[in-house]
C-alpha atoms as an extended CHARMM CRD file, in Angstrom:
* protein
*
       126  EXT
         1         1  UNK       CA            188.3890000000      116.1780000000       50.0050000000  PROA      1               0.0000000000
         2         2  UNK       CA            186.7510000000      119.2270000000       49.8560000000  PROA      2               0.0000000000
         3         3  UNK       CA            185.6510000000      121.7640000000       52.1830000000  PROA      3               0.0000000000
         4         4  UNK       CA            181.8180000000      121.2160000000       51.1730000000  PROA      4               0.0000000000
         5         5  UNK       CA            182.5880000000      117.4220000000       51.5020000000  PROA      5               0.0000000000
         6         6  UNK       CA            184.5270000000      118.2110000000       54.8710000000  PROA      6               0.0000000000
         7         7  UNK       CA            181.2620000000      119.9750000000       56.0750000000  PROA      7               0.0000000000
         8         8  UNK       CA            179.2240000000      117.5870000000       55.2330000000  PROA      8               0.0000000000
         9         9  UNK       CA            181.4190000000      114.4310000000       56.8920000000  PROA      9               0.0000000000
        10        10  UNK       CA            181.5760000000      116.6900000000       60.0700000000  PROA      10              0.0000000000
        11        11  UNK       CA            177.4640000000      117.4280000000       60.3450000000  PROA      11              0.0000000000
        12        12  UNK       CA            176.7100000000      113.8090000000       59.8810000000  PROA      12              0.0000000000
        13        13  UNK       CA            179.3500000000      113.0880000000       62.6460000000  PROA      13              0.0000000000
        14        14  UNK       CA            177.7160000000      116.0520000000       65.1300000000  PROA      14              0.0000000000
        15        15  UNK       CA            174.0020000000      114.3700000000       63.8960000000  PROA      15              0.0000000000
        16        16  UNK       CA            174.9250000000      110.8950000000       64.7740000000  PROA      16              0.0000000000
        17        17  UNK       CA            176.9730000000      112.0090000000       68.3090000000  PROA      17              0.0000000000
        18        18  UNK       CA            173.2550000000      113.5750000000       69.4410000000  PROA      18              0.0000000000
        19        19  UNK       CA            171.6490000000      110.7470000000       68.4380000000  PROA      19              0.0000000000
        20        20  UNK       CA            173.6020000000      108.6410000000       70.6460000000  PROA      20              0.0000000000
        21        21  UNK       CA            173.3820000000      111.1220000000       73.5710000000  PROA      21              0.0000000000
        22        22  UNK       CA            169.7320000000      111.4380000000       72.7170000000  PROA      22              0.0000000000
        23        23  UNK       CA            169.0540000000      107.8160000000       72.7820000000  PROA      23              0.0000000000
        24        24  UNK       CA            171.3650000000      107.2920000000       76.2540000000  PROA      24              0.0000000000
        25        25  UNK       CA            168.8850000000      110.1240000000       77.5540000000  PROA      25              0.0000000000
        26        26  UNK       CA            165.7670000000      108.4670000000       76.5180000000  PROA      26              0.0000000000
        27        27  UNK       CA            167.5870000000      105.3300000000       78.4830000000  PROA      27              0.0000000000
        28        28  UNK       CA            167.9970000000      106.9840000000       81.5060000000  PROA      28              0.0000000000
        29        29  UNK       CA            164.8870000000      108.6200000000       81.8770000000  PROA      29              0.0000000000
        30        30  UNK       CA            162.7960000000      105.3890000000       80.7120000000  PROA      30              0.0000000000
        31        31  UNK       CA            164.9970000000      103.7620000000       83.4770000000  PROA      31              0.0000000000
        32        32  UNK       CA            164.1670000000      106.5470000000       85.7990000000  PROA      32              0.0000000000
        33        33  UNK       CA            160.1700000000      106.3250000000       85.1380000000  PROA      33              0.0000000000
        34        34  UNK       CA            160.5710000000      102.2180000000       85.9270000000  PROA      34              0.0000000000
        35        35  UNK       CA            161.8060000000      103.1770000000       89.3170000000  PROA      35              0.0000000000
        36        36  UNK       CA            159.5120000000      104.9920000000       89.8700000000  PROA      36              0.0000000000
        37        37  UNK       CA            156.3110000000      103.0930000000       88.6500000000  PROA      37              0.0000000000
        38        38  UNK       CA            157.7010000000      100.3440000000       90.5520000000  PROA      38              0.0000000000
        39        39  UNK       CA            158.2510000000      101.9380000000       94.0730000000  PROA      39              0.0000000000
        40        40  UNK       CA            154.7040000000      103.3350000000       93.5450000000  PROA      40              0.0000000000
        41        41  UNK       CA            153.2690000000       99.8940000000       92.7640000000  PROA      41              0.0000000000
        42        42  UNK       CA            155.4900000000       96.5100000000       94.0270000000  PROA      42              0.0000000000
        43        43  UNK       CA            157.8330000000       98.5870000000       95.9490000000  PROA      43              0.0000000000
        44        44  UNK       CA            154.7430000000      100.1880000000       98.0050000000  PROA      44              0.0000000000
        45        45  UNK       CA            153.4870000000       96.4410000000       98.5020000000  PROA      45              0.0000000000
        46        46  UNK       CA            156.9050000000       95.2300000000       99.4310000000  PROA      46              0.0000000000
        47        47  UNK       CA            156.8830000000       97.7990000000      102.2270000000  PROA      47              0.0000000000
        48        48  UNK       CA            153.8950000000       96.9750000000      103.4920000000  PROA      48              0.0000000000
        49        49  UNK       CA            154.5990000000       93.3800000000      103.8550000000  PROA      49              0.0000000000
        50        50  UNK       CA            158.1490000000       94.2790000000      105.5240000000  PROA      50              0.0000000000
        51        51  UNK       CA            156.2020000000       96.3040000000      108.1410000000  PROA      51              0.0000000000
        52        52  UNK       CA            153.6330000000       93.4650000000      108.8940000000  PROA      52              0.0000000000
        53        53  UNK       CA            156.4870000000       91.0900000000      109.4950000000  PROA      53              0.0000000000
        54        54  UNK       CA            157.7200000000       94.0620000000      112.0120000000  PROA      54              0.0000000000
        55        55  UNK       CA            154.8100000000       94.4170000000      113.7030000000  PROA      55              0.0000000000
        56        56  UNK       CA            154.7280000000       90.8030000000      114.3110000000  PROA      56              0.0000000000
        57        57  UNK       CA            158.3530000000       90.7140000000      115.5830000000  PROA      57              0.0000000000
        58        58  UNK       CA            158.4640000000       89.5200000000      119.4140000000  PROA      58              0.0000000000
        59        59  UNK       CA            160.8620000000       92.4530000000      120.1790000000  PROA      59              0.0000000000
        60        60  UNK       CA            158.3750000000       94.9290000000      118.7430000000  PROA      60              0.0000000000
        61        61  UNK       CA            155.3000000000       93.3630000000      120.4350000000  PROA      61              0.0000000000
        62        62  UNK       CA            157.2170000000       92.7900000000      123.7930000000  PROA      62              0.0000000000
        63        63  UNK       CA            158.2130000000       96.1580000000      123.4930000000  PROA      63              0.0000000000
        64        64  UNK       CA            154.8870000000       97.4490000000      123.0670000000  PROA      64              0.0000000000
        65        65  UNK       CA            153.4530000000       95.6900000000      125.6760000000  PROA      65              0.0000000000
        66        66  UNK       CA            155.9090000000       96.8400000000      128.2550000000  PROA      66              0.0000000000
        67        67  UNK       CA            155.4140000000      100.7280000000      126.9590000000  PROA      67              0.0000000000
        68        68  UNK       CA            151.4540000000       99.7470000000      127.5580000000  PROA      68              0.0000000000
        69        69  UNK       CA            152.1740000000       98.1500000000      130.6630000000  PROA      69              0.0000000000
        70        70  UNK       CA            153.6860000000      101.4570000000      132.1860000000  PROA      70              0.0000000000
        71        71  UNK       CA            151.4350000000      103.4440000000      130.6430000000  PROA      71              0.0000000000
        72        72  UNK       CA            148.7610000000      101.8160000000      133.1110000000  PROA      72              0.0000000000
        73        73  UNK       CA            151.0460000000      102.8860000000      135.8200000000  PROA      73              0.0000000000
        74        74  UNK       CA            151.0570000000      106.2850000000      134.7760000000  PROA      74              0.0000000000
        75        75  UNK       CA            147.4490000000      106.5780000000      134.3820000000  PROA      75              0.0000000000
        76        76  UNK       CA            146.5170000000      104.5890000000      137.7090000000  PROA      76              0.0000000000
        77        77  UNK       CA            148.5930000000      107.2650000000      139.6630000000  PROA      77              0.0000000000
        78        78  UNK       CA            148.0640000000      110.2760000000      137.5250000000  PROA      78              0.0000000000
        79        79  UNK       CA            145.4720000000      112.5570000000      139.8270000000  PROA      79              0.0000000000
        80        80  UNK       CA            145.3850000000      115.2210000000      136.9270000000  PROA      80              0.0000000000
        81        81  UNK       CA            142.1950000000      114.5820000000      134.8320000000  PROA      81              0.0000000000
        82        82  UNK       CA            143.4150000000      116.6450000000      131.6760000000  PROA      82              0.0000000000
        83        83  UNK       CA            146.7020000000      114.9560000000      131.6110000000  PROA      83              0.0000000000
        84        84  UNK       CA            144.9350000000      111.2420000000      132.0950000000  PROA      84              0.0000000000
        85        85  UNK       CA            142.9290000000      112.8970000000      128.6830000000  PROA      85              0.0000000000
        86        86  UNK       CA            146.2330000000      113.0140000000      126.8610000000  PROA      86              0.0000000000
        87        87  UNK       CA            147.2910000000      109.8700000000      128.2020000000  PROA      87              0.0000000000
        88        88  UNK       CA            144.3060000000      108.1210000000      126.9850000000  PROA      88              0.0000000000
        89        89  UNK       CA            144.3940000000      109.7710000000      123.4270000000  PROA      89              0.0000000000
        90        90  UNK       CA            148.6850000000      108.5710000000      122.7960000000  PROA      90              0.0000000000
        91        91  UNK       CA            147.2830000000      105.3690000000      123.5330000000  PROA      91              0.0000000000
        92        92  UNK       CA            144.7480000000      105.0590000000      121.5720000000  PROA      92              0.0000000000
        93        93  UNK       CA            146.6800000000      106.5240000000      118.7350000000  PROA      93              0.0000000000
        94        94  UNK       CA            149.8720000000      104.5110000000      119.3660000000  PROA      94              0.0000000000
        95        95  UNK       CA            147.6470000000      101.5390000000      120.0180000000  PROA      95              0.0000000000
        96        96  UNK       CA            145.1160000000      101.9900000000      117.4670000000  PROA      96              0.0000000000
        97        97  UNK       CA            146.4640000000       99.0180000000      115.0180000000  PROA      97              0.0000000000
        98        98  UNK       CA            148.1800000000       96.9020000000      117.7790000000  PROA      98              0.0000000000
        99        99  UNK       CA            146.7320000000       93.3610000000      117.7920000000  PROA      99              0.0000000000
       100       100  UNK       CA            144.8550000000       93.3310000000      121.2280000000  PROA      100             0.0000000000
       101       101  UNK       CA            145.0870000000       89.6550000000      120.8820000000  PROA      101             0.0000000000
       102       102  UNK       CA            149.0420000000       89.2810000000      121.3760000000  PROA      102             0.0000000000
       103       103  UNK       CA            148.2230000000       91.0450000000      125.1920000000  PROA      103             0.0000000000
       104       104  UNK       CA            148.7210000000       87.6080000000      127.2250000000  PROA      104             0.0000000000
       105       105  UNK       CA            147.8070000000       89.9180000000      130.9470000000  PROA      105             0.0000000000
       106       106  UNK       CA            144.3620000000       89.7150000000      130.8060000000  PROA      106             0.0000000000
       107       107  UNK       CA            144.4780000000       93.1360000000      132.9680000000  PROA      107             0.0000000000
       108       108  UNK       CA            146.7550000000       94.8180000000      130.6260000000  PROA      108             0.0000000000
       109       109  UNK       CA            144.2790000000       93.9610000000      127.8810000000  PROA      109             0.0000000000
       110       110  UNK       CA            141.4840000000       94.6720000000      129.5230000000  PROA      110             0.0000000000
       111       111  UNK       CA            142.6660000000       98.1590000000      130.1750000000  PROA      111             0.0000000000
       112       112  UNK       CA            143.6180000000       98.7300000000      126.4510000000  PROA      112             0.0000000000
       113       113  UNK       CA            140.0780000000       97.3870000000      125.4600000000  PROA      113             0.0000000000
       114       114  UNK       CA            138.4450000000      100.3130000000      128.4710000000  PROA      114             0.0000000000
       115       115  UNK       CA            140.9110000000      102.9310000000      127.0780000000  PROA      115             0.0000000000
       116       116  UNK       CA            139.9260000000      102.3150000000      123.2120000000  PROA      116             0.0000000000
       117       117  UNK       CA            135.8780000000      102.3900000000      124.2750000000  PROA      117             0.0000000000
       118       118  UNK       CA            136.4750000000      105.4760000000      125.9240000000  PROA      118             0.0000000000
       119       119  UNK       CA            135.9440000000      104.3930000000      129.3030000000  PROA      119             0.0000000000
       120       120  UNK       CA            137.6900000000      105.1750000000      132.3130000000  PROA      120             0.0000000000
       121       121  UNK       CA            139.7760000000      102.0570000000      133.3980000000  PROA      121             0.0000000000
       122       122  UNK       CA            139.4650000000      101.1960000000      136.7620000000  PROA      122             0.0000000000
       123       123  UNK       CA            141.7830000000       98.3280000000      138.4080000000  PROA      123             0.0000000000
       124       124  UNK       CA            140.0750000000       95.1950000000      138.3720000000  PROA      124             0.0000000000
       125       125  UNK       CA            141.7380000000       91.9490000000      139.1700000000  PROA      125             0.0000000000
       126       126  UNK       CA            140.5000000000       89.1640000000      136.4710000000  PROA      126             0.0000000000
């Protein structure tokens, strides 16, 4: 074999060894686009629908209710106008997409119906 012929065996060698690593590169980042696409599209819905089925745990909406629950305390015996403001506006935001309907105390859900319409809520026995 000569050195030309030696050359010529080892470039077609080195050419075919980045072709491979080329091709496992072009793999990877194909791969790497999929993931992405699909967290962006089914992954995004999956998420969604995992959070609905948390929301409509019984330990989350118990939990919820109870927070509301002394929330009410807090704003029946807050004398403080500003901080009864604040109060109002973390309920309404933490409150915003709670399901009024799971609220079995009528009080409790009238209250959280008041606080959303931007009234003051005022004990009333229903």
């Amino acid at each position: 074999m000569t050195i030309k012929e030696n050359i010529k065996e080892k470039a077609k060698i080195g050419a075919k060894t980045i072709a491979i690593i080329a091709i496992i590169l072009i793999v990877f980042l194909g791969l790497g686009y999929y993931k992405v696409f699909y967290t962006k599209t089914v992954g995004t819905s999956q998420e969604s629908a995992e959070r609905q089925k948390f929301k409509q745990n019984k330990s989350y909406v118990e939990g919820m209710i109870s927070d509301l629950a002394n929330y009410r305390l807090q704003y029946e015996k807050e004398k403080d106008e500003k901080f009864k403001i604040a109060l109002r506006e973390t309920i309404i935001t933490k409150y915003s997409n709670f399901d009024i309907d799971l609220i079995e105390d009528q009080n409790l859900k009238q209250f959280l119906l008041d606080i959303r319409n931007g009234g003051n809520w005022q004990w009333k026995k229903l």
